[in-house]
Phi, psi and omega in degrees: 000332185313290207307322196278321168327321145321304200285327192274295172358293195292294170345285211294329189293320200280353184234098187229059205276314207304298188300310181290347189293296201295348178292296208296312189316302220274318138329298194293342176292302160344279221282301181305311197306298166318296191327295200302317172332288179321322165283315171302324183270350170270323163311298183318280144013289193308314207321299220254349139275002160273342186230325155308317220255353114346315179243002144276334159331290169337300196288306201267313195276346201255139182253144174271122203305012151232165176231071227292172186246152154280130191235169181221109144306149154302186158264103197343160185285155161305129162283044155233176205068284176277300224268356147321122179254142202223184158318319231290002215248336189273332165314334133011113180252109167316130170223135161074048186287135156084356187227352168261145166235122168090015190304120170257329194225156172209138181230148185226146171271094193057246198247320181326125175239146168225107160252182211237125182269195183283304158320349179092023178275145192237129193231180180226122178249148163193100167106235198257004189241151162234155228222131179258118175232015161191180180221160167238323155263227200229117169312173002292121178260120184224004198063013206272168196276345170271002196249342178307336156293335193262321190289342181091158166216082148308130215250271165268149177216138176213156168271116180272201167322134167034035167092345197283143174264126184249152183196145192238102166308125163279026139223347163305277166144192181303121175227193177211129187245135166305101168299321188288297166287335183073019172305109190258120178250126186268148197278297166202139190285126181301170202101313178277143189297143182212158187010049195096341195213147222257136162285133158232332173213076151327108204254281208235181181214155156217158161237125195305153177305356203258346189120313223249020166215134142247150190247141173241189166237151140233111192265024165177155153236027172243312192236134161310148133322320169304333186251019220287331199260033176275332188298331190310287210276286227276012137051018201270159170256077165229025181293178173201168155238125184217172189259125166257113174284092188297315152335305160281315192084004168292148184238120153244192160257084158329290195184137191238195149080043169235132167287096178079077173282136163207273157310153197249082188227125187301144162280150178326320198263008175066019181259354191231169142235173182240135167255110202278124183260098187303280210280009165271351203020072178217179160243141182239173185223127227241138171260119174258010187191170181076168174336311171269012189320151197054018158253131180250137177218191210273077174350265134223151198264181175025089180259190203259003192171175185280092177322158200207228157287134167269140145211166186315120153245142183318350174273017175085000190245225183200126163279127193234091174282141165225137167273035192174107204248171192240083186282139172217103036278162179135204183236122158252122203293302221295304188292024185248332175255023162274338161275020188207086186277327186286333169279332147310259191355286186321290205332286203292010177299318222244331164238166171273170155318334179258013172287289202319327180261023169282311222248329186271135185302157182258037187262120170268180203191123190223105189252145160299161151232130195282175179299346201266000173127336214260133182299121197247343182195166191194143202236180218167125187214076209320321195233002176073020180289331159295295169244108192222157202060039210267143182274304195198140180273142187205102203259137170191156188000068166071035177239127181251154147229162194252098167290164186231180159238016180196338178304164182235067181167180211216141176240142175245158176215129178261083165346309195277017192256341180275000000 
């Protein structure tokens, strides 16, 4: 027994298969593990040259319809003091919902008001009707984004000498409309070539009291209306200013090299105008007659959004709409990509325009200027529930109305209730 005692010993030790058995397991738990690792970093991996190897497509093969410029905004104004953002916008009264699309501009003859719809419509509103007393292109019309060239988009409109309506088509060119008869003449065509570069978008007019100048916009000899928010972001300076001799029948060249030139207002003495420079988001002031003539400064500079139409308020100043604000404190996509044009670039590879205005805040925005440029109030509508996408302020008896480019109504605001 002595002697077997090793040998039983030598016996129990060889037989532990349990401990070696949980030795080998463990490795082989190991071994799985890594495998599963190995599968797992090979999905990933596919994921993700499935969502890489697109946008890289994207990026170097696909081209992008613009080619931004680097621009240098200021840092936006605080939205405080004039510029307290308040309600009062929401104060507002909807008229002709659903039966106007687009008024962008509106001008009125006595209690006549007249503005230019999506459709190409020229309307006369008084009282509760609205009345079509011209066209400008050629139907069939839906306001829809293929049929706006041929069917036309009136843009700005003012009223000249003894009621005739002046209009600036953004693809038409200039005309001048009878109200009464509804006799359409066109002034100047878009298109034809002026100082070297083709009207392609024809914004806004003002007209001298005598009749005999219309000062216009062309915000772009590159982009349609219709591309308007390729022109925001691609930021090129190739807007104007220019003159119609009704007399002569000359188209001249004012001023040139603006980014997004787009409303338009005679100064009270007719020797200047103001020009809203959209995407610089400023106003400038172009000399058209007199000493300085062909000189150009500054209004004001850094507004709170993007200017759209100026026009005259009875206090001697001016109403400036922006459909589009650079809040501060908060966030602006527009200052954020004006220093990263490769990201603009990407943005339009990859979405359309009407995706991209999907994403832009619906904040209106309607501020006074005293005459010398200094902000004296500012109206305000956060989220656009009233008013929303508004074009232009437009004052006549103690009433502001509000044009859209895109809204399907007209606003009215009771100057004493704001």
């Amino acid at each position: 027994f002595i002697m077997n005692e090793p040998e039983g010993l030598r016996f129990r030790r060889l037989n532990r298969p349990q401990i070696i058995t949980d030795e080998l397991q463990e490795p082989q738990y190991k071994g799985t593990s890594t495998y599963s690792g190995k599968v797992f970093r090979v999905i990933l991996v596919t994921l993700g040259g499935c969502l890489i190897l697109p946008m890289l497509v994207v990026f170097f093969l696909l081209e992008s319809p613009i080619h931004p410029e680097l621009l240098s905004l200021n840092e936006p104004p605080l939205m405080s003091g004039c510029y307290e953002p308040n309600f009062k916008l929401r104060e507002a009264q909807r008229l002709f919902e659903d039966q106007l699309v687009g008024p962008e501009s509106i001008a009125n003859f006595g209690d006549l008001i007249y503005t230019g719809t999506a459709d190409g419509k020229i309307v006369k509103i008084e009282g509760k009707s609205i009345t079509v007393i011209a066209r400008l292109g050629k139907p069939p019309c839906d306001g829809s984004r293929e049929q706006e060239p041929s069917c036309g988009r009136p843009l700005g409109i003012r009223v000249g000498p003894n009621g005739t309506l002046f209009v600036a088509d953004a693809y038409l060119g200039l005309f001048k409309v009878n109200p009464v008869t509804g006799e359409v003449t066109n002034l100047v065509s878009a298109g034809q070539m002026v100082g070297g570069r083709r009207l392609s978008f024809v914004n806004d007019l003002d007209v001298t009291q005598d009749g005999r100048k219309v000062y216009f916009t062309d915000s772009s000899s590159r982009w349609q209306r219709r591309d308007y928010l390729h022109l925001i972001m691609e930021a090129t300076a190739d807007g104007r200013v220019l003159e119609y001799d009704t007399e002569t029948k000359e188209v001249t060249v004012l001023m040139e090299n603006l980014r997004f030139a787009n409303g338009i207002q005679l100064f009270p003495d007719e020797e200047s105008v103001l020009v809203a420079e959209t995407t610089m988001a400023r106003i400038r002031r172009v000399h058209v007659s007199g000493l300085n003539k062909g000189g150009m400064d500054t209004f004001v500079d850094n507004l709170p959004g993007f200017p759209d139409n100026i026009r005259r308020s009875s206090s001697g100043g001016y109403w400036v709409a922006m459909s589009a604000v650079r809040p501060n404190p908060g966030f602006s996509m527009l200052d954020f990509l004006a220093q990263k044009p490769w990201i603009k670039k990407l943005i339009f590879k990859l979405f359309s325009q009407d995706v991209l205005m999907k994403f832009v805040p619906r904040y209106s925005l309607v501020i006074e200027l005293q005459e010398s440029g200094a902000c004296m109030r500012s109206f305000h509508d956060p989220h656009g529930m009233v008013a929303a996408y508004v074009s232009e302020a437009h004052e006549h008896d103690g009433h502001l109305y509000l044009g859209s480019f895109r809204s399907p109504y007209l606003c009215k605001l009771d100057l004493s209730k704001v």
